[in-house]
C-alpha positions in Angstrom: 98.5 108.7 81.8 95.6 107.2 81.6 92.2 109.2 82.8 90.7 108.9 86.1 87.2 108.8 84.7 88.7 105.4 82.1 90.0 103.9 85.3 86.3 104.4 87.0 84.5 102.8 84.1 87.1 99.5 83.4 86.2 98.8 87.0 82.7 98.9 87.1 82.6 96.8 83.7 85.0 94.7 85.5 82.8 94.4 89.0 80.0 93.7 86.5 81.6 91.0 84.5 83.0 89.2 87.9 79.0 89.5 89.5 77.4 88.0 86.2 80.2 85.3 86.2 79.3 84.5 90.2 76.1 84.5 89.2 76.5 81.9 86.6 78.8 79.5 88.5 76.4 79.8 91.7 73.6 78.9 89.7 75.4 75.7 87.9 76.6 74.5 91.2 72.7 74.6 92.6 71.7 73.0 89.5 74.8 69.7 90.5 73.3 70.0 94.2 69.9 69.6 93.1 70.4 67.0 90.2 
């Protein structure tokens, strides 16, 4: 069984990962709207 703290910590890398990837695809599409 895995561990409760391993569970805690692949989901905050995971919430990380998805915020920096938002991030990165919010500021391409503002760089289309403004080109």
């Amino acid at each position: 069984m895995v561990s409760k703290e391993y569970l805690e910590t692949a989901r905050t890398l995971l919430r990380a990962a998805k915020n920096m990837t938002d991030r990165r695809i919010a500021g391409q599409l503002k760089a289309l709207a403004e080109d």
